[in-house]
C-alpha positions in Angstrom: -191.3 -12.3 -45.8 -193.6 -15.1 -45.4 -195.4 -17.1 -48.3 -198.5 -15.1 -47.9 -196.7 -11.5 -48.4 -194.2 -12.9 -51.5 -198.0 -13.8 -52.6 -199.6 -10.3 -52.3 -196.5 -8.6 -53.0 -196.0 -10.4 -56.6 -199.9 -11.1 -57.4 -199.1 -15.0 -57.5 -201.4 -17.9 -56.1 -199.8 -19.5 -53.0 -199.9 -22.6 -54.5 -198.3 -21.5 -57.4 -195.2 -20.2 -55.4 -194.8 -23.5 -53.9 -195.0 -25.2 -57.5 -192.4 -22.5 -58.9 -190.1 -23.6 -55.8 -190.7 -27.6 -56.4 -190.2 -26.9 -60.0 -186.6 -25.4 -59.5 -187.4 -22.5 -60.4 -186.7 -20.1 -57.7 -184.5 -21.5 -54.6 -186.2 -23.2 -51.8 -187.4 -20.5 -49.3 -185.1 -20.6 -45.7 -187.8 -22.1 -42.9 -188.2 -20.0 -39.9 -188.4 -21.8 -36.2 -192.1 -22.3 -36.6 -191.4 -23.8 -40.0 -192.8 -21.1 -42.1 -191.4 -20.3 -45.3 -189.1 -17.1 -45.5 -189.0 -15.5 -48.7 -186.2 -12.1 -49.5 -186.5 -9.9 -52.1 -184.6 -12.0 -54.1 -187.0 -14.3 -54.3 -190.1 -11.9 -55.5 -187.3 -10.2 -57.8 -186.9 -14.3 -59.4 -191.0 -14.6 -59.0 -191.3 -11.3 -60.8 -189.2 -12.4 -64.3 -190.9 -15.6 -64.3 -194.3 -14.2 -63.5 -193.2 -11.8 -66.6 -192.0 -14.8 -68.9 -195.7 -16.7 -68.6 -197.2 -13.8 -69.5 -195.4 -13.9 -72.5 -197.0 -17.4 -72.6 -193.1 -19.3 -72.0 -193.4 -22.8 -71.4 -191.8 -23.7 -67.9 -188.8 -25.5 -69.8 -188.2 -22.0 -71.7 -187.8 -20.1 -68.2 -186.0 -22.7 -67.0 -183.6 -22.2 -70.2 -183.9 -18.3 -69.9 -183.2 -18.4 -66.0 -179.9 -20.7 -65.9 -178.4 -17.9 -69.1 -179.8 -15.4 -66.7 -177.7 -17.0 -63.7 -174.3 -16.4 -66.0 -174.0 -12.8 -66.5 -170.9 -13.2 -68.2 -172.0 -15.8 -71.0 -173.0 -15.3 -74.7 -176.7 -14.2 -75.1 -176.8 -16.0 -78.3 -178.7 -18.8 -77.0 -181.6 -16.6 -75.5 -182.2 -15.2 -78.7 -182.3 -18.6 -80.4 -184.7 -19.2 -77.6 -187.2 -16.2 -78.2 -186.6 -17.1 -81.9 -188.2 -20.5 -81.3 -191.1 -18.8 -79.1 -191.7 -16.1 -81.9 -192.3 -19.3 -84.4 -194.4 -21.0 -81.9 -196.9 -18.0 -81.1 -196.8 -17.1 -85.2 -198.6 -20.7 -85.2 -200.9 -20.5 -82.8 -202.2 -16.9 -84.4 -202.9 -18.9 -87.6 -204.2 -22.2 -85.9 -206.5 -19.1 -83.6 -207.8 -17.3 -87.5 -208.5 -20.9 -88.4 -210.7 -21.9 -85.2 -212.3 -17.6 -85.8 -213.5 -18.8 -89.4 -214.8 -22.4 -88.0 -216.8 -20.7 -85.2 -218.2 -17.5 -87.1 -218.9 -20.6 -89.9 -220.8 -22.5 -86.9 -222.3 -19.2 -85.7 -223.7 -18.7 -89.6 -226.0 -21.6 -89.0 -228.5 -20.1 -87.0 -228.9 -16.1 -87.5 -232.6 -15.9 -85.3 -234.0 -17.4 -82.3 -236.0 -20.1 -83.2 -236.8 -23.9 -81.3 -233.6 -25.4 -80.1 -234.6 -28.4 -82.0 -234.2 -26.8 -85.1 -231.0 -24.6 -84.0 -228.5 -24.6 -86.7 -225.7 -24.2 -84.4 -226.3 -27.5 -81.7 -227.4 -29.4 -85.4 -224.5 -29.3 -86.9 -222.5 -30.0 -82.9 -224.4 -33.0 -83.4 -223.7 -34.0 -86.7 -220.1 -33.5 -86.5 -219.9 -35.5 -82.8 -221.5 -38.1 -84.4 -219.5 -38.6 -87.3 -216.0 -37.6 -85.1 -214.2 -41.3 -85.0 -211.4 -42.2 -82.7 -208.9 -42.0 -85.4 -209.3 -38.1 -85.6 -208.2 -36.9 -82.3 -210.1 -34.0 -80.4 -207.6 -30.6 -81.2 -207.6 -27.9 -78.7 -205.3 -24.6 -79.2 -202.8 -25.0 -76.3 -202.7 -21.7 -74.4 -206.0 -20.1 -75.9 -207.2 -19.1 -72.9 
């Protein structure tokens, strides 16, 4: 199949096919004589498990891990699970860092409980304040994989 089916057939962005195939991740598509890309079902069987593994918010290097254990049937599992042990501890963080940034914004939200004159909004007041007083020191934090 060409890139375009693998893509409907899987629900994946063309573009993110050819990222998955740059990356390693699944083989390098056979070209055809007009130089298109030919896919198998092997390849949307591969594109499916990873396509499964980011929804479980895996990092690229984890699949990578997950896919070469995956490619030796015969080996000891032992390191996957140390691998999904990790990923447990990683999303456990981000659920508290996620309550954390819930209290700060229903805090934020707090400040302004009526319409009123956006100069005297509680909400963009206190956005203000805090951009003001933000230095460089005190990096920007942003919840990797919130949305």
């Amino acid at each position: 199949m060409r890139i375009g089916n693998l893509a409907e057939a899987t629900g994946t962005p063309v573009e993110t096919i050819r990222f998955y195939e740059r990356e390693g991740l699944i083989a390098a598509a056979q070209r055809s004589g007009n130089n298109y890309r030919l896919y198998t079902a092997a390849h949307a069987e591969r594109l499916a498990f990873i396509r499964h593994c980011r929804n479980l918010d895996m990092t690229l290097d984890e699949i990578r891990s997950l896919l070469r254990l995956r490619d030796s049937p015969s080996a000891n599992c032992a390191e996957v699970n140390v691998l999904l042990d990790e990923h447990i501890g990683h999303v456990a963080q981000r659920i508290r860092e996620l309550r954390t940034l819930e209290k700060a914004l229903k805090a934020l939200r707090a400040r302004c409980s009526s319409p009123q004159a956006i100069d005297a909004c509680g909400i963009l007041n206190h956005l203000d304040s805090a951009a003001a007083h933000r230095t460089t020191a005190s990096p920007c934090r942003h919840i990797r994989g919130a949305h």
